[in-house]
C-alpha positions in Angstrom: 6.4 -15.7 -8.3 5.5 -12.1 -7.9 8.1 -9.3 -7.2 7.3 -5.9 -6.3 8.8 -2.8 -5.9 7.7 0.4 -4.4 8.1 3.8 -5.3 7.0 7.4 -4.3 8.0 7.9 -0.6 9.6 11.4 0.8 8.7 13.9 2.8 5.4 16.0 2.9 4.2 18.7 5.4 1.0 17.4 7.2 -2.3 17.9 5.4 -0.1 17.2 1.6 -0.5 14.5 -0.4 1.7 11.5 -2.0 1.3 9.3 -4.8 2.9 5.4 -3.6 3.6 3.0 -6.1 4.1 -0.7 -6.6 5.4 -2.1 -9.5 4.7 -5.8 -10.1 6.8 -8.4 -12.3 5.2 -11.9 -13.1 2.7 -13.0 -15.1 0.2 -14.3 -12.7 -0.4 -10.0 -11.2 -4.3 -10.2 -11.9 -4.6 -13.0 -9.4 -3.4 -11.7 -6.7 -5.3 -9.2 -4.1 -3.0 -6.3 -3.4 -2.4 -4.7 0.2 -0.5 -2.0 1.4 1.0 -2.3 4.8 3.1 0.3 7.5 5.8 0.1 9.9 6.8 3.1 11.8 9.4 3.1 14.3 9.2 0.6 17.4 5.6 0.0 16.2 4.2 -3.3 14.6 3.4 -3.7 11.0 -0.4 -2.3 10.1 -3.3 -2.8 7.7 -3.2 0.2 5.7 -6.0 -1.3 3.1 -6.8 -4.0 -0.3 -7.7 -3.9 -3.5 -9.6 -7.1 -4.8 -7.6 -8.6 -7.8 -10.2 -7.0 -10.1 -10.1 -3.6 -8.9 -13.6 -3.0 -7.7 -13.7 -4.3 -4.4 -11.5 -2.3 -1.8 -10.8 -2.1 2.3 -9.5 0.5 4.2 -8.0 0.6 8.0 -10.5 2.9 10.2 -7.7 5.6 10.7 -7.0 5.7 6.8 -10.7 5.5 5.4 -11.9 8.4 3.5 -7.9 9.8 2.8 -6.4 7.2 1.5 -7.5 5.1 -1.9 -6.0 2.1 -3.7 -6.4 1.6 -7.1 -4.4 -1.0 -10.3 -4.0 -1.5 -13.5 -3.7 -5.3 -14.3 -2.2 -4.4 -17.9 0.5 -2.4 -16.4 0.9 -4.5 -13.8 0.9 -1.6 -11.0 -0.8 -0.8 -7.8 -1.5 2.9 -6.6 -2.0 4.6 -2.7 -3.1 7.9 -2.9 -2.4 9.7 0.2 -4.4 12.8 1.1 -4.6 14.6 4.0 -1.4 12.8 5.4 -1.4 13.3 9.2 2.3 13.3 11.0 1.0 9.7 12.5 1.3 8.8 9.2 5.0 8.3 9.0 5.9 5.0 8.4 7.6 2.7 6.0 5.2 1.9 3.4 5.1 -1.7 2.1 2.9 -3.3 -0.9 2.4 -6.9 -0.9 0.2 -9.4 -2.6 -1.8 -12.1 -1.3 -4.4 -14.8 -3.1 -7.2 -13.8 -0.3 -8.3 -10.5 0.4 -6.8 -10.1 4.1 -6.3 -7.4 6.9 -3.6 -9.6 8.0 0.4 -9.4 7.1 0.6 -13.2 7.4 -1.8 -13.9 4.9 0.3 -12.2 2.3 2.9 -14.0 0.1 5.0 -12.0 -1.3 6.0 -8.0 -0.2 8.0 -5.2 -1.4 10.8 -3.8 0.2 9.3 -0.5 1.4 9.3 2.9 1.0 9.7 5.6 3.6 6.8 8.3 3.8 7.6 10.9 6.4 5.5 13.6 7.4 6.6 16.9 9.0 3.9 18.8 11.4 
């Protein structure tokens, strides 16, 4: 069992930055590949990108790649999304989840996070 919590969500103008994170309870953290996911309104859940359950191998959605990185810390049990650059089609809830496969898809993941709300203001 894996729980997870994010943190770090608010309200940026477009072109700031935010700092998401997800805490992680259970013992078995280091085996897990960690996504982050997004919801905005009347949309469908999205890849936002992975981290491997290592740390060095990561995954990034096309309209993310090159703003956004993923990184963890096994021994604090924590998983990081920096967001640079943060466009207003950005806004979204924000969800971490973990899965034993590194996967663009939500169904592949186990267990999820309850979300956090980014919103950015043009």
């Amino acid at each position: 069992q894996v729980q997870l919590v994010e943190s770090g969500g608010g309200l940026v103008q477009a072109g700031g930055s935010l700092r998401l994170s997800c805490a992680a309870s259970g013992r078995t953290f280091s085996r897990y590949a960690m996504g982050w996911f997004r919801q905005a309104p009347g949309k469908e859940r999205e890849f936002v990108g992975v981290i491997s359950w290592d740390g060095p191998h990561t995954y990034y959605a096309d309209s993310v790649n090159g703003r956004f990185t993923i990184s963890r810390d096994n021994a604090k049990n924590t998983v990081n999304l920096q967001m640079n650059s943060l466009k207003p089609e950005d806004t979204a809830v924000y969800y971490c989840a973990a899965s034993l496969q590194i996967s663009v898809l939500a169904t592949a993941y186990d267990y999820w996070g309850q979300g956090t709300q980014v919103t950015v203001s043009s």
